[in-house]
TORVEXKE-286626 format. One record per residue (C-alpha): y, x, z. Coordinates in nm, 4 decimals, always signed. Layout:
N
<v->Y | u->X | w->Z>
...
***
This chain:
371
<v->+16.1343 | u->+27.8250 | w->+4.5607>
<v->+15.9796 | u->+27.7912 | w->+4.8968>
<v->+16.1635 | u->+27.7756 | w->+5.2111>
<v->+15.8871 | u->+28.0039 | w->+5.5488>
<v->+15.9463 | u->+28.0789 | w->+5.8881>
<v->+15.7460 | u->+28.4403 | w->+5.9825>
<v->+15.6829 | u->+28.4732 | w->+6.3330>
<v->+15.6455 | u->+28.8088 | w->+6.4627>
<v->+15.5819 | u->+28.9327 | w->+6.8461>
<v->+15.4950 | u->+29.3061 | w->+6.8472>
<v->+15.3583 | u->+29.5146 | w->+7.0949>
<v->+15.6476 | u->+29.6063 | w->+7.2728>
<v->+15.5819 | u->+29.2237 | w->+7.4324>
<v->+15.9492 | u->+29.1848 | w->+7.4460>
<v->+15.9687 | u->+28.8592 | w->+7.2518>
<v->+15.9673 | u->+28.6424 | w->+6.9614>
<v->+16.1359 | u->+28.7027 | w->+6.6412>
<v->+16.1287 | u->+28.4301 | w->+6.3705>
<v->+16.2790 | u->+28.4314 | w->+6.0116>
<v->+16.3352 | u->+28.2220 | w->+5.7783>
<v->+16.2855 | u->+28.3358 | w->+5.4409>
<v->+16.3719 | u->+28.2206 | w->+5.0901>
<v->+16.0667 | u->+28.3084 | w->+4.8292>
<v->+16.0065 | u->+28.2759 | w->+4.4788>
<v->+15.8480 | u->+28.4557 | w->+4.1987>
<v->+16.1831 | u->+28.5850 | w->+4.0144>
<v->+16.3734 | u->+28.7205 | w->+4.2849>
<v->+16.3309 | u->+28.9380 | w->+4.5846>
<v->+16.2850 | u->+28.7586 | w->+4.9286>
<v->+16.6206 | u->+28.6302 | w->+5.0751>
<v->+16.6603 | u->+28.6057 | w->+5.4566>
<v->+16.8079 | u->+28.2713 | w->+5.4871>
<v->+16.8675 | u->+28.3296 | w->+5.8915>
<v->+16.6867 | u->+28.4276 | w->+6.1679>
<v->+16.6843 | u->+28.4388 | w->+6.5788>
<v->+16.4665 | u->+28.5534 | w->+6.8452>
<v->+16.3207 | u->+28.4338 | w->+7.2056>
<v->+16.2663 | u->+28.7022 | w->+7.4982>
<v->+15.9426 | u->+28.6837 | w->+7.6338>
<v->+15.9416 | u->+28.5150 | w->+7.9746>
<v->+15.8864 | u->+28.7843 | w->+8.2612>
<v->+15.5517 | u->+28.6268 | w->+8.3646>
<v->+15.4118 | u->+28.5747 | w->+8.0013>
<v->+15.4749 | u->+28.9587 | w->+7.9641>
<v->+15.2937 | u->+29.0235 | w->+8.2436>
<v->+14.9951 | u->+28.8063 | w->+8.1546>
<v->+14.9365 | u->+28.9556 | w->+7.7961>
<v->+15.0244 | u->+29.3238 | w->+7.9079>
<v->+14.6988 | u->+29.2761 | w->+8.1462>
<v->+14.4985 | u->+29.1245 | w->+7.8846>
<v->+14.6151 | u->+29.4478 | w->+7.6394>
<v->+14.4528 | u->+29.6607 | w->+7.9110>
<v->+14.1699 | u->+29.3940 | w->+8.0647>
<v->+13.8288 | u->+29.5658 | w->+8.0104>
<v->+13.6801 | u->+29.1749 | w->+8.0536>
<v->+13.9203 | u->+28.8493 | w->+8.0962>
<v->+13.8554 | u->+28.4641 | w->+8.1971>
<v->+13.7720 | u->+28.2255 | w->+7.9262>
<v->+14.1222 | u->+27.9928 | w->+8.1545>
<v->+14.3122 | u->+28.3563 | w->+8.1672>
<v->+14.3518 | u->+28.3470 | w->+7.7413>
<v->+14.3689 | u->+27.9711 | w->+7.7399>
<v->+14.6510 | u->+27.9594 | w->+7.9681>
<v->+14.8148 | u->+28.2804 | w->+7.7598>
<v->+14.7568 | u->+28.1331 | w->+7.4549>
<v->+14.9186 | u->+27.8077 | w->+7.5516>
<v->+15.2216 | u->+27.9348 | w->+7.6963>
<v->+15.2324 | u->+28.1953 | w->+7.4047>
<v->+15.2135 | u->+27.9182 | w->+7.1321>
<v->+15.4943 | u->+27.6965 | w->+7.3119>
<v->+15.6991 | u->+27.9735 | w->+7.3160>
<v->+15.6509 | u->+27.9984 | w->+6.9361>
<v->+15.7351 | u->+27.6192 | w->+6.8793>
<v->+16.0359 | u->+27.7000 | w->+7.0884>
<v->+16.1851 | u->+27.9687 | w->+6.8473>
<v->+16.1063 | u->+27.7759 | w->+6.5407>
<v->+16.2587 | u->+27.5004 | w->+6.6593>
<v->+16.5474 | u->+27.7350 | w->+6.7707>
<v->+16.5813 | u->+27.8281 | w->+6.4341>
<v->+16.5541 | u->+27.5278 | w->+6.2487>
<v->+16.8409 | u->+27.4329 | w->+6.4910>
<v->+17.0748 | u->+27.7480 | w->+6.3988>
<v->+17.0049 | u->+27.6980 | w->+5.9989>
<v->+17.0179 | u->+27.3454 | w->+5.9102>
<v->+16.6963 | u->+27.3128 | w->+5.7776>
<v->+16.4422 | u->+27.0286 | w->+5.8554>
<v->+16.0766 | u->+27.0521 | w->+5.9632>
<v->+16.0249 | u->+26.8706 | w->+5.6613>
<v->+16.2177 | u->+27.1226 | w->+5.4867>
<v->+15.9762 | u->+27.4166 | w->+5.5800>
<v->+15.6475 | u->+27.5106 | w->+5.3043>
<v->+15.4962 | u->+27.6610 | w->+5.6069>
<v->+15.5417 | u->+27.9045 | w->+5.9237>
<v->+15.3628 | u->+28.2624 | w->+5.9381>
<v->+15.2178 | u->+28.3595 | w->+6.2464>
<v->+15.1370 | u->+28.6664 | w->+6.3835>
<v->+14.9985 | u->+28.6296 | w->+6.7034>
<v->+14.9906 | u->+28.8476 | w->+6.9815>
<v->+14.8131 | u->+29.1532 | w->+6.9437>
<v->+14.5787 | u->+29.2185 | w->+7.2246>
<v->+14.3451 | u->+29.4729 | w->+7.0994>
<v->+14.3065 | u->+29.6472 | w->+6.7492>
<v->+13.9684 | u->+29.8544 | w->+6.7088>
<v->+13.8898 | u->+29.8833 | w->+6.2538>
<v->+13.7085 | u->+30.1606 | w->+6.3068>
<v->+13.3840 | u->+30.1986 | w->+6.4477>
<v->+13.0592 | u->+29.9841 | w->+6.4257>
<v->+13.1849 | u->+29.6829 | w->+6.4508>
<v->+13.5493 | u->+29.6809 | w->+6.3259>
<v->+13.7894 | u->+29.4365 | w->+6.4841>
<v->+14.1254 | u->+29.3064 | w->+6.5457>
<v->+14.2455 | u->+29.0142 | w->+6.7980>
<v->+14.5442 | u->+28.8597 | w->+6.7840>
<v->+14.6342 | u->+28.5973 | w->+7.0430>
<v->+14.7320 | u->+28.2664 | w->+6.8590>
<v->+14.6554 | u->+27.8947 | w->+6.8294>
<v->+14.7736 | u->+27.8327 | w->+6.4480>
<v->+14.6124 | u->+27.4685 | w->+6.5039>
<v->+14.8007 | u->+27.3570 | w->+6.8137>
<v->+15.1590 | u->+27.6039 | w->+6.6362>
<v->+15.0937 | u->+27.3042 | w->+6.3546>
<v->+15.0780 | u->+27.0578 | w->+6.6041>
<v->+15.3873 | u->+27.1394 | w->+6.8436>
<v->+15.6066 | u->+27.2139 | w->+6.5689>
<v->+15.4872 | u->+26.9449 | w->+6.2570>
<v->+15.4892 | u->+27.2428 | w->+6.0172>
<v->+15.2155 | u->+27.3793 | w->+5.7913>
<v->+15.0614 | u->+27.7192 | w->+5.9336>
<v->+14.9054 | u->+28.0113 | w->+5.7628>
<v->+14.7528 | u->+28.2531 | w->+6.0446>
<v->+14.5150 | u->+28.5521 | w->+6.0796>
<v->+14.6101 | u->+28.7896 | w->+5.8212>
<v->+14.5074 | u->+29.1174 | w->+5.9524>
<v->+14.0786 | u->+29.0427 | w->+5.9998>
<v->+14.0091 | u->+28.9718 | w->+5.6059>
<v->+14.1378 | u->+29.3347 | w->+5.5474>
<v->+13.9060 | u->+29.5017 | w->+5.7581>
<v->+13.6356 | u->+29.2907 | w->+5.6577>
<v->+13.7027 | u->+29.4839 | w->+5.2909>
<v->+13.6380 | u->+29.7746 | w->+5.4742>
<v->+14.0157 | u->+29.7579 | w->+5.5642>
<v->+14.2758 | u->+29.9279 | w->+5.8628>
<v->+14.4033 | u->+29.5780 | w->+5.9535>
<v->+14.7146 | u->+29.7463 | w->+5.9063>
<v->+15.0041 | u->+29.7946 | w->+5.8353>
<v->+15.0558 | u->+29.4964 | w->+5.6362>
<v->+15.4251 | u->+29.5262 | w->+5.6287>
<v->+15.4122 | u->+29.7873 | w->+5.3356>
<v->+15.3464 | u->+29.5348 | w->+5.0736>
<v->+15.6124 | u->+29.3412 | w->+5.1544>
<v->+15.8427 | u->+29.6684 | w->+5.1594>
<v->+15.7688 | u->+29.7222 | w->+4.8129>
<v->+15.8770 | u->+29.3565 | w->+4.7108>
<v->+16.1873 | u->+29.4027 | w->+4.8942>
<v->+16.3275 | u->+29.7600 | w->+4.8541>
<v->+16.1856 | u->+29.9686 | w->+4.5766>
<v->+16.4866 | u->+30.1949 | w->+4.4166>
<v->+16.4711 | u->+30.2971 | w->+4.0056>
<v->+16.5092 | u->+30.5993 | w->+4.0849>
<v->+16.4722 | u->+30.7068 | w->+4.4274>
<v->+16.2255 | u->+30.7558 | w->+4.7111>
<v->+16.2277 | u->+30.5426 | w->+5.0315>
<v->+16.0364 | u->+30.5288 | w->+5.3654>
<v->+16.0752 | u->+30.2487 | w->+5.5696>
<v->+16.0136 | u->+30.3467 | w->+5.8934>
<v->+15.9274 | u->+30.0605 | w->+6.1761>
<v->+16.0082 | u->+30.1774 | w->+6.5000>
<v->+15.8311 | u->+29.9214 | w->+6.7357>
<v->+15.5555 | u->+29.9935 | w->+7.0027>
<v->+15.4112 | u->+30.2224 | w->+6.7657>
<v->+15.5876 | u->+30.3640 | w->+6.4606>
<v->+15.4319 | u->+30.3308 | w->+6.1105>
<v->+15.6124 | u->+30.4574 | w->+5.7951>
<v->+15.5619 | u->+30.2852 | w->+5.4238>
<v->+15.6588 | u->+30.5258 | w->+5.1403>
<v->+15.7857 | u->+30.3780 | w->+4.8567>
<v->+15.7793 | u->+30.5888 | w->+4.5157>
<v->+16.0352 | u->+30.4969 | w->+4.2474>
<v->+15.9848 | u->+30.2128 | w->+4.0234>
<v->+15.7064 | u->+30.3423 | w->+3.7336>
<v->+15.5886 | u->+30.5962 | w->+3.8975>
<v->+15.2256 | u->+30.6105 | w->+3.8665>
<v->+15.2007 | u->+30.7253 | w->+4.2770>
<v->+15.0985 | u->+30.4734 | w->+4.5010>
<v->+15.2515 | u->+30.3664 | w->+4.7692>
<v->+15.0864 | u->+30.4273 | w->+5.0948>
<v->+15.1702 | u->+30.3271 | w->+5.4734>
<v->+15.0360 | u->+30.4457 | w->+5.7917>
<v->+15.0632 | u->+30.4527 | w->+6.1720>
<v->+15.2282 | u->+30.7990 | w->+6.3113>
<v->+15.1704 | u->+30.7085 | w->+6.6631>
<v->+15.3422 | u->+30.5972 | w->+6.9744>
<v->+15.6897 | u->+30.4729 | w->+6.9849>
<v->+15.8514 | u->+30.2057 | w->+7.2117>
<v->+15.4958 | u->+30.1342 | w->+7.4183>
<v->+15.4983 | u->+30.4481 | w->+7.5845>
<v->+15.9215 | u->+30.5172 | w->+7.6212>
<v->+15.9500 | u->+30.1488 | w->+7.7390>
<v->+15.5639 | u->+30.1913 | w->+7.9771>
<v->+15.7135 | u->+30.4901 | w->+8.1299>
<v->+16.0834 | u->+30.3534 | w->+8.1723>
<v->+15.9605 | u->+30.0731 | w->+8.3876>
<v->+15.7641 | u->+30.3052 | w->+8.6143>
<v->+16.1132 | u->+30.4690 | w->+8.7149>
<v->+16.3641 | u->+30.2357 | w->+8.6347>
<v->+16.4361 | u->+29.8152 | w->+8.6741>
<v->+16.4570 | u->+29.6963 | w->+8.3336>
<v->+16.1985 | u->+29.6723 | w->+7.9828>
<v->+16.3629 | u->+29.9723 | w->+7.8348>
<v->+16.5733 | u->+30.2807 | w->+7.8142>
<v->+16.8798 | u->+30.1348 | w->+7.5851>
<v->+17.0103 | u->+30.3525 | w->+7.3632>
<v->+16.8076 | u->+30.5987 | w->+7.5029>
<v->+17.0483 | u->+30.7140 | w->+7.7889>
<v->+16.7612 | u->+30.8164 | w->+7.9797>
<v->+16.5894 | u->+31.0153 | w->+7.7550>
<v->+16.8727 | u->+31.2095 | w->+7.6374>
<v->+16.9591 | u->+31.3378 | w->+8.0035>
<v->+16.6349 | u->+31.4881 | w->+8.0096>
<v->+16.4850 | u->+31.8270 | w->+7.8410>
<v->+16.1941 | u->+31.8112 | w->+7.5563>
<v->+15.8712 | u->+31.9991 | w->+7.7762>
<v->+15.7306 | u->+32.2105 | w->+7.4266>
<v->+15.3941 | u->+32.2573 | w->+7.6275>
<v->+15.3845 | u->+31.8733 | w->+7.7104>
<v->+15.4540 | u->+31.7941 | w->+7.3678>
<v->+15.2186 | u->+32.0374 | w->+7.2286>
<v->+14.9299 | u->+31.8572 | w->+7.4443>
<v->+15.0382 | u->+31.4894 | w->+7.3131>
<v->+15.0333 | u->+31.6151 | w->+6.9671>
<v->+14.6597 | u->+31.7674 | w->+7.0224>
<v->+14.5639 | u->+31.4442 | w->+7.0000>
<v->+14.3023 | u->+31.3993 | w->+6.7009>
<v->+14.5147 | u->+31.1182 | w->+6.5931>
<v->+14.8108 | u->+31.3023 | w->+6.4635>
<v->+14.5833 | u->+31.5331 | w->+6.2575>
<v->+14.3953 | u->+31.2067 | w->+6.1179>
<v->+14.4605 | u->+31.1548 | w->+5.7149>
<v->+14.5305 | u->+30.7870 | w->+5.6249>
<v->+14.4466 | u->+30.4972 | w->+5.5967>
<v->+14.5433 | u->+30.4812 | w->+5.9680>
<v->+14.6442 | u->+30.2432 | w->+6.2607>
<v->+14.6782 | u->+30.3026 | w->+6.6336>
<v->+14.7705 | u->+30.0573 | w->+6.9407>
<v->+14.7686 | u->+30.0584 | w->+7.3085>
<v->+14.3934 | u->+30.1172 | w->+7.3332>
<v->+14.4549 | u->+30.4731 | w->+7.2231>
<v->+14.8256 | u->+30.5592 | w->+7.3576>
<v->+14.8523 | u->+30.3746 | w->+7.7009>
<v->+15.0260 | u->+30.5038 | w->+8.0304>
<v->+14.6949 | u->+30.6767 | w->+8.1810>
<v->+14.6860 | u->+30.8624 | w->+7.8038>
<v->+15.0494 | u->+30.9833 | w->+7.9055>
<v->+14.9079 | u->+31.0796 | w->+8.2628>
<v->+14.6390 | u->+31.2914 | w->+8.1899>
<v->+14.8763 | u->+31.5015 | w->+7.9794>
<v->+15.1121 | u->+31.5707 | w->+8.2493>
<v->+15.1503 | u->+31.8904 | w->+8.5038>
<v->+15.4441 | u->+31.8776 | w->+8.7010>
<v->+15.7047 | u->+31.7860 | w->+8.4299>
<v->+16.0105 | u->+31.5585 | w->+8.5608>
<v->+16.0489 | u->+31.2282 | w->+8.4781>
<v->+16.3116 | u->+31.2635 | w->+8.2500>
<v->+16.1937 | u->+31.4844 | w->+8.1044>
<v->+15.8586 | u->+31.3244 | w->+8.0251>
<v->+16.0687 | u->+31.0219 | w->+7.8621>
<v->+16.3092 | u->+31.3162 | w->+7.6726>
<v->+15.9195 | u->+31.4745 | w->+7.5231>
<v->+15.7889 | u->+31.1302 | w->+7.4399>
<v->+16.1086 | u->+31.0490 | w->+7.2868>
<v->+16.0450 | u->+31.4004 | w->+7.1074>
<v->+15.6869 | u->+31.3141 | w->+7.0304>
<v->+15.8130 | u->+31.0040 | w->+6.7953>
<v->+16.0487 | u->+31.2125 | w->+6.6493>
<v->+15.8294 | u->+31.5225 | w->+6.5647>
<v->+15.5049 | u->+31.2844 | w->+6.4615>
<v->+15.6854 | u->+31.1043 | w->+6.2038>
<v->+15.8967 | u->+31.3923 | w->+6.0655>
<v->+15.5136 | u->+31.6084 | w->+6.0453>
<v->+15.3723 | u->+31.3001 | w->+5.8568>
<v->+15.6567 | u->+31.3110 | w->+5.6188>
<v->+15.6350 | u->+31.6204 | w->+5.5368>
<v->+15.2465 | u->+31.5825 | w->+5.4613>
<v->+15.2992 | u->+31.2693 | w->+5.2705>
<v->+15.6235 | u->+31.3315 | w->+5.0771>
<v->+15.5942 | u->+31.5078 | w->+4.7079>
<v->+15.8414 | u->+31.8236 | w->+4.7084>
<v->+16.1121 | u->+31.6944 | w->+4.5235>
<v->+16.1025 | u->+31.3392 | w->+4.7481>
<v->+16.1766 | u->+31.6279 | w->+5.0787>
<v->+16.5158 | u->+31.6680 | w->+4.9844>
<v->+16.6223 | u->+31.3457 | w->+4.7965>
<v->+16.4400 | u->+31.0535 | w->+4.9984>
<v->+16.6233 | u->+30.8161 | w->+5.1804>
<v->+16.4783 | u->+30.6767 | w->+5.5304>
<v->+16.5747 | u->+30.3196 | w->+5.6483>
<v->+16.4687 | u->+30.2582 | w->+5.9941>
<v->+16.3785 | u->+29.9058 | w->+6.1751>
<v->+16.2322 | u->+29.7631 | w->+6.4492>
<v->+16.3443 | u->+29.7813 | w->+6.7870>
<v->+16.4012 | u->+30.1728 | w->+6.7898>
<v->+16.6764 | u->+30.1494 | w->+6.4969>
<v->+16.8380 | u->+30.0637 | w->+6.8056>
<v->+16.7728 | u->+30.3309 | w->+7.0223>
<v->+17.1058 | u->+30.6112 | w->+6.9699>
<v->+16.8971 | u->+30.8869 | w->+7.0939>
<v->+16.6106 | u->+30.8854 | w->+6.9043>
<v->+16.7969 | u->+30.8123 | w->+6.5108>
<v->+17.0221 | u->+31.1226 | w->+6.6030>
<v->+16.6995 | u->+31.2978 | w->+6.7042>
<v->+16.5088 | u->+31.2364 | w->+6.3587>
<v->+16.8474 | u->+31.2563 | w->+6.1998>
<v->+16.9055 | u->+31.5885 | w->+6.2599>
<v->+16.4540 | u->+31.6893 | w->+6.2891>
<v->+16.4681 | u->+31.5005 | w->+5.8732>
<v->+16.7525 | u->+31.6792 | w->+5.7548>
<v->+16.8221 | u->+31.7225 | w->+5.4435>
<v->+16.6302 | u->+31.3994 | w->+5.4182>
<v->+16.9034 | u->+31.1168 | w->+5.4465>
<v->+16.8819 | u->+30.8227 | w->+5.6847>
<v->+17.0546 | u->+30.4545 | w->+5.5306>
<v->+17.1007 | u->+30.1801 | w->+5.7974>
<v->+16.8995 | u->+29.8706 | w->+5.7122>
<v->+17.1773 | u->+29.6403 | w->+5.7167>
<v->+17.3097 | u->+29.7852 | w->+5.3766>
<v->+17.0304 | u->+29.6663 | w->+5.2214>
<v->+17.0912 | u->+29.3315 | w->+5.2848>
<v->+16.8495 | u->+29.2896 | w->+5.5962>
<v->+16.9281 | u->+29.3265 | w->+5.9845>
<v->+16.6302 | u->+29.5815 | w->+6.1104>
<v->+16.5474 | u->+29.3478 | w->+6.3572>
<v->+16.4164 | u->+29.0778 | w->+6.1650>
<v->+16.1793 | u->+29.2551 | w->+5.8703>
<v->+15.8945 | u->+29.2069 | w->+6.0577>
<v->+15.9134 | u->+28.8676 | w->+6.0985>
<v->+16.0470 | u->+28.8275 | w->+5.7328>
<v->+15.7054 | u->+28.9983 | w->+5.6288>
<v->+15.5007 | u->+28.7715 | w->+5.7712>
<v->+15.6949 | u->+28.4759 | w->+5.5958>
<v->+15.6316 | u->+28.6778 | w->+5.2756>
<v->+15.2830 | u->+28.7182 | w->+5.3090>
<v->+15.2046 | u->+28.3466 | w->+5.4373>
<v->+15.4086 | u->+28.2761 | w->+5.0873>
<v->+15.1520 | u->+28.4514 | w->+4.9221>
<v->+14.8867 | u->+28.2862 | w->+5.0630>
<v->+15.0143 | u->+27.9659 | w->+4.9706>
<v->+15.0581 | u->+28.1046 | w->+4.5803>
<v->+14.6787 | u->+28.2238 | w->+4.6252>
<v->+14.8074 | u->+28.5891 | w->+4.5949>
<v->+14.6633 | u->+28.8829 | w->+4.7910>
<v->+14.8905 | u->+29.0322 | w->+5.0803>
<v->+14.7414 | u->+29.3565 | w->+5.1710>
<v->+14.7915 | u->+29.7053 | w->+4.9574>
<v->+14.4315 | u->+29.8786 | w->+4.9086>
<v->+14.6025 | u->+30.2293 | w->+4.9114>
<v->+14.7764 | u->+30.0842 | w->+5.2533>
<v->+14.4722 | u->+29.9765 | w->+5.4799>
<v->+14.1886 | u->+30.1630 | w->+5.2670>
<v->+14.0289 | u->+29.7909 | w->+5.2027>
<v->+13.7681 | u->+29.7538 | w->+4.9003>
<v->+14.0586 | u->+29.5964 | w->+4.6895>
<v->+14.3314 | u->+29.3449 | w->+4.6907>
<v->+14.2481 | u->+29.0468 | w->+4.8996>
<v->+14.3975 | u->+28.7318 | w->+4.9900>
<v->+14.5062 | u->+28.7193 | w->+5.3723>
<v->+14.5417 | u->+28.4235 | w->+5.6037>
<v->+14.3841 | u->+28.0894 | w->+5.6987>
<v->+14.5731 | u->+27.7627 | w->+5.6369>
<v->+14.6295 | u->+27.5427 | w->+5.8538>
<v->+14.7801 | u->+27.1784 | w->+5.7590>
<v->+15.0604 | u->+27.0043 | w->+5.9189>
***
C-alpha cells in the first residue's frame, strides 16, 4: 500500500486542490481525504499574464514559480494537518504544475507547466514525482488528457458504458467501454468550458465566476453566435485532441461577436459547452452506448446548476449519475489522478493510454525527485 498526495491547479487558476490517495495493486484507489487552497488574487493575476505573455522576464517566472510552489507546500501541509498523516507517512506528492501554455502539435511539440518539483521536495520534506505530460508528446503524444487512465482504474462498470466528463477550464470527456470489451477507451478535449464563462464573467461582473450559473441562465442562447464558435476547426477535429487558452481566449470570444448582449454571450458560451460535448458524444458513442450510457460529471462545472440541467436535458435519454455515488467528491479527481499516476511512476508502470494522447505506446510518465 502506498499512502500520495496529487496536486492539481487547473486552468481555471482558481486554486489548489490536493488529495490524498490510498494505492495498491489489488484494489481500486481510495481517497483517504482531501482539501483545497484558493489562489491568492495577485498570484492569479501573475500566471493569467504569463498564460497570455507573448515573451516574459527570466525574475517574472521565478517570482511565479516561487510563490506558486509555497502555495503548494501550504496545501500539503494543510492536508497532512486535516488527515493525520505524517510527512514521513507520505511515498510521495504528485505535482501538476501550472499550466502556462500547451502547443503538441506542430513542429516542435510542447507543453509547460509552471513548477519547481525540487524546491516542492524541499519546502515540504516529501518525495516528488513531476512532469508527466512532456514524455507523452515526446512518443508522438497529445500531452493530454492524462486523467483517462486513471478513470479506467477507478470506474469501469461490467456491464455498462461511462463518460467521465471534467468540466474545468476546458472540458474533456474519457469514455469508458464495459469491462472485456475489446473497444478501447479513448479521451479527448471538446473545447472551452469554465476559461471562457469565468473570462467573460469578470469583464461584467466582481467576482471569478458565474455560480451556479445565475447569470447565464437569465440570458438567451444567440444560434448565429453559437453557430460561429462552433465553426471553429477544432470542434470538427477527430482525436487524439487537446486544447487550452492559446486557442479559446477572450479576444477568440471577441472576434465572434456582433452586437449580442452580455448575457446573452455568457447564456451561448454556456450553450457552446453544452452542445460541443453532447456532438462529440454522439460521434464517439457506439449506438447501443446512446441510450444506455451513464455520464458522471467533475470538475468545477459539476457545480454549475445551469449548465448540468442544460446537458441534462441536450443528453437525454443518456443518464447523468452524480460523482459522489461513486465514492468520490467531483472536486477532487483531478488531484486524485495525479496521486495515481505519480504511484505508477514509483511502481515503474506507464501512466498515459496510447489510444488517449495518440503516443507511440505506453510510456512511463514523470521525473522523481527525492526527499
Amino acid at each position: 500500500m502506498s499512502l500520495v498526495i496529487g496536486l492539481m491547479s487547473g486552468t481555471s487558476l482558481d486554486g489548489i486542490d490536493a488529495a490524498l490517495v490510498e494505492c495498491n495493486h489489488h484494489h481500486r484507489p481510495a481517497l483517504l481525504e482531501a482539501t483545497g487552497i484558493e489562489m491568492p488574487e495577485s498570484l492569479r493575476r501573475q500566471l493569467w499574464q504569463l498564460c497570455h505573455a507573448r515573451d516574459a522576464a527570466f525574475d517574472t517566472l521565478a517570482d511565479a514559480e516561487e510563490a506558486f510552489c509555497r502555495l503548494q507546500a501550504q496545501v500539503v501541509t494543510a492536508l497532512l494537518k486535516k488527515s493525520g498523516y505524517r510527512v514521513e507517512d507520505i511515498d510521495a506528492i504528485g505535482s501538476h504544475g501550472q499550466t502556462i501554455e500547451h502547443r503538441p502539435d506542430g513542429p516542435a511539440p510542447y507543453t509547460w507547466q509552471l513548477d519547481n518539483p525540487s524546491r516542492l521536495a524541499e519546502l515540504t520534506g516529501c518525495r516528488v514525482v513531476a512532469d508527466f505530460r512532456r514524455r507523452d508528446i515526446a512518443a508522438g503524444g497529445q500531452g493530454a488528457p492524462l486523467a483517462p487512465a486513471f478513470h479506467d482504474a477507478l470506474f469501469r462498470h461490467p456491464q455498462q458504458w461511462r463518460v467521465l466528463l471534467n468540466l474545468g477550464g476546458f472540458a474533456n470527456v474519457t469514455l469508458l467501454p464495459p469491462e472485456g470489451s475489446e473497444l478501447p477507451v479513448i479521451g479527448f478535449d471538446t473545447g472551452p468550458a469554465n476559461a471562457l464563462l469565468d473570462g467573460w464573467y469578470t469583464q461584467h461582473h466582481e467576482g471569478r465566476f458565474d455560480r451556479d450559473g445565475t447569470w447565464a441562465a437569465q440570458g438567451q442562447c444567440q444560434t448565429p453566435l453559437l453557430t460561429r464558435f462552433l465553426s471553429d476547426p477544432f470542434f470538427n477535429c477527430p482525436p487524439p485532441k487537446s486544447t487550452g487558452r492559446e486557442h479559446f481566449h477572450l479576444q477568440w470570444l471577441k472576434t465572434h461577436l456582433e452586437n449580442e448582449s452580455p448575457v446573452d454571450v455568457q447564456a451561448t458560451l454556456l450553450t457552446l459547452t453544452v452542445e460541443s460535448i453532447a456532438r462529440e458524444l454522439e460521434r464517439h458513442l457506439p449506438g447501443n452506448a446512446r441510450t444506455e450510457a451513464c455520464v458522471i460529471p467533475c470538475g468545477g462545472g459539476a457545480h454549475n446548476i445551469a449548465m448540468i440541467d442544460a446537458l441534462t436535458a441536450r443528453l437525454s435519454p443518456i443518464r447523468t449519475e452524480h460523482c459522489q455515488t461513486l465514492g468520490w467528491s467531483p472536486d477532487w479527481l483531478e488531484a486524485g489522478a495525479f496521486a495515481w499516476l505519480a504511484w505508477r511512476r514509483l511502481e515503474g508502470l506507464p501512466g498515459n493510454l496510447a489510444s488517449v494522447t495518440g503516443a507511440a505506446g505506453p510510456r512511463i510518465l514523470g521525473g522523481i525527485y527525492e526527499r
